[in-house]
C-alpha positions as CSV (number, residue, x, y, z in Angstrom):
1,X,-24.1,-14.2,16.6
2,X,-22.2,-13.0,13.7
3,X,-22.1,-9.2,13.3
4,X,-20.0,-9.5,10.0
5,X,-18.4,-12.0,7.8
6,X,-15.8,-12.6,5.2
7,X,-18.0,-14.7,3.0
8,X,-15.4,-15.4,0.2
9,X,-12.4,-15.9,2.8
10,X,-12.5,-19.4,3.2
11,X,-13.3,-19.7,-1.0
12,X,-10.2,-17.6,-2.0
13,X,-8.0,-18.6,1.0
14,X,-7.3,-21.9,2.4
15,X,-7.3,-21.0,6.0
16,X,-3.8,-23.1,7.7
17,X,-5.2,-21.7,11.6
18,X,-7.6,-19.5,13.2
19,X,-7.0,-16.6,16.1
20,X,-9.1,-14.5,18.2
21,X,-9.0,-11.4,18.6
22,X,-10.4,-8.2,20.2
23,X,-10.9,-5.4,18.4
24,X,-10.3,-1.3,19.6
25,X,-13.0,0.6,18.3
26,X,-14.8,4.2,19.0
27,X,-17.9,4.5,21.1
28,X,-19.8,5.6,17.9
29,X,-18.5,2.4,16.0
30,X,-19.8,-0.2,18.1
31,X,-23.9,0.2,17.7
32,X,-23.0,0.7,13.7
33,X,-20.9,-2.9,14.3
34,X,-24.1,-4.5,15.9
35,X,-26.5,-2.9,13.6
36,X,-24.4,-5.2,10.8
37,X,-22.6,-1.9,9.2
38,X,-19.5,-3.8,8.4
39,X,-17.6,-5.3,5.8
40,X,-14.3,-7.0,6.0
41,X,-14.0,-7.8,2.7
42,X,-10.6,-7.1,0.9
43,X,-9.2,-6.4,4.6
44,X,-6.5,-7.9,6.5
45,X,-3.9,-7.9,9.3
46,X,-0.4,-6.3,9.1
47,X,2.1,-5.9,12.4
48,X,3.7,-2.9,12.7
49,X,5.7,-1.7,15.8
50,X,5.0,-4.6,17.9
51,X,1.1,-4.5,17.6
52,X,-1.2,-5.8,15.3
53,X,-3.8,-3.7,13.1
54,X,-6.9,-4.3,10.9
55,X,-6.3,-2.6,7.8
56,X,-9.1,-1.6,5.3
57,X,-12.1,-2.8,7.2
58,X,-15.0,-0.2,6.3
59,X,-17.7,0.6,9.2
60,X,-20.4,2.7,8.5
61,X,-21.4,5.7,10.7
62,X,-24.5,4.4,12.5
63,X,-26.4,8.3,12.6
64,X,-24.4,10.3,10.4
65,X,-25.6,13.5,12.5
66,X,-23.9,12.2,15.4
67,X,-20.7,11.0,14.0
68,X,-17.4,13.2,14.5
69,X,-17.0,14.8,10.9
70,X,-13.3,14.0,10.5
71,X,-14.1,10.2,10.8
72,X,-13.0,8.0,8.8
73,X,-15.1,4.2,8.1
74,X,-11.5,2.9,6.4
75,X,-9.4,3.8,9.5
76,X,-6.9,1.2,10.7
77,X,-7.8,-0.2,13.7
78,X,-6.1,-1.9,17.1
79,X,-6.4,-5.7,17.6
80,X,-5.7,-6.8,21.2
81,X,-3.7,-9.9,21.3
82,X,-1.1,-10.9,23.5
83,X,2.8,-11.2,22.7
84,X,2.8,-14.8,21.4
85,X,-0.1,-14.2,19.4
86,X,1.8,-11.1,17.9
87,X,4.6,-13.2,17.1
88,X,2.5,-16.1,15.8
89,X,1.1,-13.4,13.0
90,X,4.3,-11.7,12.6
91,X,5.8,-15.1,11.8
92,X,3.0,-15.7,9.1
93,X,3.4,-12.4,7.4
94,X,7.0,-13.1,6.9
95,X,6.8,-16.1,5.2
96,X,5.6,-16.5,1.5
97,X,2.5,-16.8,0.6
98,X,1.1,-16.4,4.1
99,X,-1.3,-13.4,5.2
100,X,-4.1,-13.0,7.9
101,X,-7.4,-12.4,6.8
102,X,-10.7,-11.6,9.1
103,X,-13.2,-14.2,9.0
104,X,-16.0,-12.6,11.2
105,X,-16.5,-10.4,13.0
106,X,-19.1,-11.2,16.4
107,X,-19.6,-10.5,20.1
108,X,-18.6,-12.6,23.4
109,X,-20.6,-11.4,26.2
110,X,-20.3,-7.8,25.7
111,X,-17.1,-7.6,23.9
112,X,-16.9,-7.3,20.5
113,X,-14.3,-10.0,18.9
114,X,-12.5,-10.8,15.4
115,X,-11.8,-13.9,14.3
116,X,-8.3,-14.0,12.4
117,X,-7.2,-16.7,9.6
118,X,-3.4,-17.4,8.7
119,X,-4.1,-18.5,5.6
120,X,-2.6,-19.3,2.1
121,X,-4.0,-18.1,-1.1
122,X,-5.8,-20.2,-3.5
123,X,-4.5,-20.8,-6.7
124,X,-7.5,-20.8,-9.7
125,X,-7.3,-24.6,-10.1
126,X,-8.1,-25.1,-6.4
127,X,-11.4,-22.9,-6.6
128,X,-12.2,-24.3,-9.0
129,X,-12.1,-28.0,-7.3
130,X,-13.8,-26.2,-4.8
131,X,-16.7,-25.1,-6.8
132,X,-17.2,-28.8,-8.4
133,X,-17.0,-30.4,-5.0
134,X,-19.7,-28.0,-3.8
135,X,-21.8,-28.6,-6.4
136,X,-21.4,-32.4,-6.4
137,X,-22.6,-32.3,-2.9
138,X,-25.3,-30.3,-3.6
139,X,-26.5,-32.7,-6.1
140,X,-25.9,-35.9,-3.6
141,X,-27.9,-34.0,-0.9
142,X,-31.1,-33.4,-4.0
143,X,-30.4,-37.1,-4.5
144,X,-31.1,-37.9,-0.5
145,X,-34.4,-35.9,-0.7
């Protein structure tokens, strides 16, 4: 089950691989995370000092009583991956054009996971060959019916 998602990731990026990952969060953050108070959109993945972190992904205090009051829903936050998949990222940032963006955000047993994209940005022409391919299988699907 899918706690969160990027919907427009796979629209505005085209997505080259996918990673996942786990994600260090408060004990406050994690009932607002299964309640659905997240949105990844506009965030992404940067590496900095050998470890990789979630940049401006916003979750919402679940009870705003019971919420420290210095918190903040923009924080950055750990991702726990292992070396080569640290590498693997830190590779993709380096080279043009590349960047990783969250796809969803959803839970494995207990565990609360992140699925990362390495993906290239879309240039207008290509969403919009996107868009007309969507829409002609909409219309073949209407056809079927």
């Amino acid at each position: 089950m899918a706690y969160a998602t990027h919907r427009k990731a796979r629209f505005d990026y085209e997505i080259l691989s996918t990673l996942e990952a786990g994600i260090e969060l408060f004990g406050h953050e994690v009932p607002s995370v299964r309640a659905g108070q997240v949105t990844l959109e506009g965030s992404y993945v940067i590496v900095r000092g050998g470890e990789a972190y979630l940049t401006n992904a916003s979750i919402k205090p679940y009870q705003m009583k019971n919420t420290p009051e210095d918190y903040d829903p923009m924080r950055v936050r750990r991702l726990l991956l292992n070396k080569s998949q640290i590498s693997e990222i830190a590779d993709a940032t380096d080279r043009d054009g590349l960047t990783v963006v969250p796809i969803s955000m959803y839970n494995k047993g207990k565990v609360v996971k992140v699925e990362l994209g390495i993906a290239r940005g879309k240039k207008k022409g290509d969403k919009r060959e996107t868009m007309k391919r969507r829409e002609s299988d909409r219309e073949i699907r209407r056809e079927m019916k």
